[in-house]
C-alpha angles and dihedrals in degrees: 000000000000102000100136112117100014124124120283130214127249099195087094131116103208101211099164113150096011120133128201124315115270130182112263102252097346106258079342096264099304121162111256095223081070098055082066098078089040094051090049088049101053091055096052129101086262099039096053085050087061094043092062087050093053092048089046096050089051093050099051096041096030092230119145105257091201079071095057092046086051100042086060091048088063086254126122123252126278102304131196116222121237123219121193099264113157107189123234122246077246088053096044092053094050085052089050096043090042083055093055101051085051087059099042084054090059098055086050096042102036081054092049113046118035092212101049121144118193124246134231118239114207117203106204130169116213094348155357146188125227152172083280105048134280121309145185127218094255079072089072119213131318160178120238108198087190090076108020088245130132103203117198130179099211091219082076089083094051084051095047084062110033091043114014089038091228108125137167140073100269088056082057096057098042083067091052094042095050096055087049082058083064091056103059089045084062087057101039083053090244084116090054104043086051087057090055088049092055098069089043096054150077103241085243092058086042087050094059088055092050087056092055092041094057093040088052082055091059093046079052082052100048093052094050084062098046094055099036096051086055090048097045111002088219087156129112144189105306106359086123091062094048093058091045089047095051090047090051093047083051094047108130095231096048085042092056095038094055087051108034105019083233142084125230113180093179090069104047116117101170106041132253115287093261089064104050087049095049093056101047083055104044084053104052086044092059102020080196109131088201091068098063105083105136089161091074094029112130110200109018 
């Protein structure tokens, strides 16, 4: 790919050797004998009353209510924890690179859908805690629709070559390319009407959604490349063939075949690796959001 020297994105949260959250100073050193009086407070009449007014603010203006409740203890807000990390040139270069195709996502995006609002991308080493709830890096990356927020923990490319044997940069854009997927399916209302179906379903007829929901993200993939090659050209000579080739390495059967020498279809949620490559490829040929409809899609 020739990425080198094109615009990055600012909208990225570089969290990179940060642990878990932790309260600032705990309740700011405050004695416990006077947390009596609070506690007993708080579950009064009064005190519930203020309770309710506290949720409902947080939930109104999204503002953590824990560093409310520590700010009036004399403590600082929620704090993360920095370790000493100091990122490698090769780290530094994925973060850089990772940056660019972000970028390159919102010119395609921003021209294709008149109401898109740009995503954040969070950077995290080991682990990380979302909208969505906390996760490690053996997670892999992902998309929280709760926040808006892709979160990558940049070890998982190396991952992708050394154990996956799907190397290459433009592998490496296809992932980020695909959560953004997820993304526009926030904003085109796909994410929430997955969330209704989870609390209607078995988990084995929920499963079958999911499929179609992660092979519609690599449709969305797929589109991004097609219109970002013919704004940029930034393709090379067998880029094509390194994102097939990673959606083939992450296909669900080949996933649970490596780990289990079996194959259970009841319990994909993302789809086989023919799929995935079918539709990445069936979106950059098209680059037509209306033709990604996996939802609908009979056969697969």
């Amino acid at each position: 790919m020739k990425w080198q020297g094109r615009r990055q994105s600012s909208n990225v949260e570089d969290r990179r050797g940060q642990s878990g959250p932790r309260s600032g100073g705990g309740f700011g050193g405050i004695s416990p004998m006077l947390l009596i009086p609070l506690v007993k407070m708080l579950f009064s009449k009064k005190g519930l009353i203020v309770v309710g007014i506290v949720v409902l603010f947080s939930v109104v203006t999204g503002y953590n209510p824990l560093n409310l409740f520590s700010n009036f203890l004399g403590g600082g807000p929620i704090q993360t924890e920095s370790s000493n990390y100091q990122p490698t040139e090769k780290d530094e270069e994925l973060a850089q690179f990772s940056t660019t195709i972000l970028a390159s996502t919102e010119d395609v995006w921003n021209q294709l859908l008149t109401n898109y609002r740009e995503p954040t991308l969070v950077l995290f080493t080991g682990s990380v805690a979302s909208a969505c709830g906390a996760a490690s890096s053996a997670t892999g990356p992902f998309y929280c629709p709760g926040d808006e927020k892709l979160y990558l923990d940049l070890s998982f490319f190396d991952e992708m070559e050394r154990k996956m044997n799907a190397p290459g940069d433009f592998a490496q854009a296809y992932v980020i390319a695909h959560e953004v997927g997820h993304h526009v399916q926030k904003i085109m209302g796909i994410s929430d009407k997955m969330q209704q179906l989870r609390s209607q379903l078995s988990e084995t007829e929920y499963n079958k959604f999911s499929v179609r929901l992660e092979l519609q993200a690599d449709y969305f993939a797929g589109v991004w490349a097609h219109h970002s090659q013919q704004m940029t050209h930034m393709m090379e000579s067998g880029d094509l063939e390194e994102a097939l080739n990673a959606a083939n390495a992450i296909g669900d059967d080949r996933l649970q075949k490596q780990a289990t020498g079996r194959v259970v279809p009841d319990s994909f949620t993302h789809g086989t690796s023919a799929q995935r490559m079918r539709w990445f490829k069936k979106g950059f040929e098209s680059g037509d959001v209306s033709q990604g409809d996996t939802f609908n899609a009979n056969p697969l």
